[in-house]
Backbone as CSV, one residue per row, in Angstrom:
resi,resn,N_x,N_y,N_z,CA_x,CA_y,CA_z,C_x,C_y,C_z
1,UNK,112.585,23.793,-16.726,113.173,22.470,-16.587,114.455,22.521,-15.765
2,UNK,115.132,23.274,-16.104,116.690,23.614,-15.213,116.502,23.353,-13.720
3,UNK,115.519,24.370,-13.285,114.864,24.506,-12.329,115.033,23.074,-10.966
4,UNK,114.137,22.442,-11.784,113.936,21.149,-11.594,115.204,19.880,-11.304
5,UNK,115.736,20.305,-12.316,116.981,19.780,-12.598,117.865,19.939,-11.348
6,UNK,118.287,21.293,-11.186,118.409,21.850,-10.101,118.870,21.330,-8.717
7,UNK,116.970,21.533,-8.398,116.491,20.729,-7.074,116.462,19.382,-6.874
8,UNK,116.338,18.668,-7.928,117.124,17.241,-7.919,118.485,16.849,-7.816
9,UNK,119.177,17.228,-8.518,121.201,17.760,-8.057,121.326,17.580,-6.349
10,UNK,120.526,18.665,-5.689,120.658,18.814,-4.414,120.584,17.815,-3.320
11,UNK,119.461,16.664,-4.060,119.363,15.292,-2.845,120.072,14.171,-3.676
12,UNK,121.229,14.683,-4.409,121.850,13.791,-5.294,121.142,12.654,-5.129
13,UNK,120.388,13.105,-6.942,119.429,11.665,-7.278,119.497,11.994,-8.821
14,UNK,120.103,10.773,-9.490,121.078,11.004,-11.022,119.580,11.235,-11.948
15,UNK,119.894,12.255,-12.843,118.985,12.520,-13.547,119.101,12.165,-14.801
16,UNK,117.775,11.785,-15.151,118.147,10.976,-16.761,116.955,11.642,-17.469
17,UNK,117.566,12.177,-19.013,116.607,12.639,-19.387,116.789,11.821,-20.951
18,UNK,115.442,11.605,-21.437,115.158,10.265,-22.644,115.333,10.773,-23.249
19,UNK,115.933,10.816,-25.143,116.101,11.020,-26.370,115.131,10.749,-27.042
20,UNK,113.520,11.382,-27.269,112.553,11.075,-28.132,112.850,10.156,-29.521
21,UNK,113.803,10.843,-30.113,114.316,10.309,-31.218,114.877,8.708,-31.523
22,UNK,114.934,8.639,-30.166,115.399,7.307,-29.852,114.575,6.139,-30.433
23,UNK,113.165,6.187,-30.271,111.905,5.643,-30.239,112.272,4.921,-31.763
24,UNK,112.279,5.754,-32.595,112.979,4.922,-34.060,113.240,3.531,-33.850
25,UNK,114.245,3.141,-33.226,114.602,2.054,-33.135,114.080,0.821,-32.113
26,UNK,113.184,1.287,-31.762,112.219,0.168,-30.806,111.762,-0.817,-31.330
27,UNK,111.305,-0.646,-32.952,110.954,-2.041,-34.042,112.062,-2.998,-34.544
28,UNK,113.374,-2.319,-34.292,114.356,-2.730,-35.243,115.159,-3.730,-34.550
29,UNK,115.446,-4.705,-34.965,116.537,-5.579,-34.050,118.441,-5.487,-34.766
30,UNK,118.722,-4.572,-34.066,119.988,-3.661,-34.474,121.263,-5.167,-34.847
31,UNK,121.310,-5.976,-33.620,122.290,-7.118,-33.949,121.729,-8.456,-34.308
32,UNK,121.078,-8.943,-35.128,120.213,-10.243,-35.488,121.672,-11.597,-34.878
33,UNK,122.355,-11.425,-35.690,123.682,-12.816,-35.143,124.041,-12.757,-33.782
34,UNK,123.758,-11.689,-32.989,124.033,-11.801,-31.712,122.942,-12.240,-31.188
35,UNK,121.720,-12.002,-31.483,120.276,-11.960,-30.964,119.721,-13.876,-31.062
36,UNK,120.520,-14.271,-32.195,120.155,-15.610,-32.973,121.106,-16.531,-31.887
37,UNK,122.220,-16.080,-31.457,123.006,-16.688,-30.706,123.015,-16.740,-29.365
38,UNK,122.359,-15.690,-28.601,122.002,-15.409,-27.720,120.326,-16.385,-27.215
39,UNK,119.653,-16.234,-28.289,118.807,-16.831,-28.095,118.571,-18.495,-28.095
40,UNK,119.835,-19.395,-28.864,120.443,-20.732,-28.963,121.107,-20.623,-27.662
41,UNK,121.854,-20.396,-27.125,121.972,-20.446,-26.046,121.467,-20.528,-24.613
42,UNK,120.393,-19.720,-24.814,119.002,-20.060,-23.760,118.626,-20.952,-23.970
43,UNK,118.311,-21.744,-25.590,117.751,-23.026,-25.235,118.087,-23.998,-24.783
44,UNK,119.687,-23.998,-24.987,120.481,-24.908,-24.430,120.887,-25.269,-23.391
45,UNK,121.485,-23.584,-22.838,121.305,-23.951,-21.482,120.443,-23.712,-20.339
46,UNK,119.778,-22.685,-20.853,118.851,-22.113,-19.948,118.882,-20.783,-18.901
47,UNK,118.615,-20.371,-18.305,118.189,-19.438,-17.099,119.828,-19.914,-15.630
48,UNK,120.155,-19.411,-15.071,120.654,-19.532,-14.119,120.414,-19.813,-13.087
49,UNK,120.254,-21.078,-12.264,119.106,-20.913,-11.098,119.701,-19.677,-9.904
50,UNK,117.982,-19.452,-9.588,118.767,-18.376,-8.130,118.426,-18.941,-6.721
51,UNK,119.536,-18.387,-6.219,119.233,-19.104,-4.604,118.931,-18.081,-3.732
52,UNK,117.866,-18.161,-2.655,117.705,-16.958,-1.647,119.078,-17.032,-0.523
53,UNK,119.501,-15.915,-0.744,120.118,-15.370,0.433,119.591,-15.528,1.568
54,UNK,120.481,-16.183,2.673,120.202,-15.995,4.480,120.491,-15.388,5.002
């Protein structure tokens, strides 16, 4: 793996490596009052419109 690691370093290109353990928390919704508020807020106001660049 180092190896690898390595030869990626060299064409500086940031390497990210995942925490299996992490996965635990993929079911769980960690902040509910932020999530509840966050989500009242979308209804209210909505999405941001986007404009294309010229």
């Amino acid at each position: 793996m180092k190896k690898n690691i390595k030869k990626i370093n060299t064409k500086k290109v940031p390497v990210v490596l995942i925490d299996k353990s992490l996965d635990f928390f993929n079911d769980k919704i960690l902040f509910p009052e932020k999530l509840a508020k966050a989500n009242q807020m979308l209804m209210k106001i909505g999405l941001p419109k986007m404009s294309k660049a010229q």
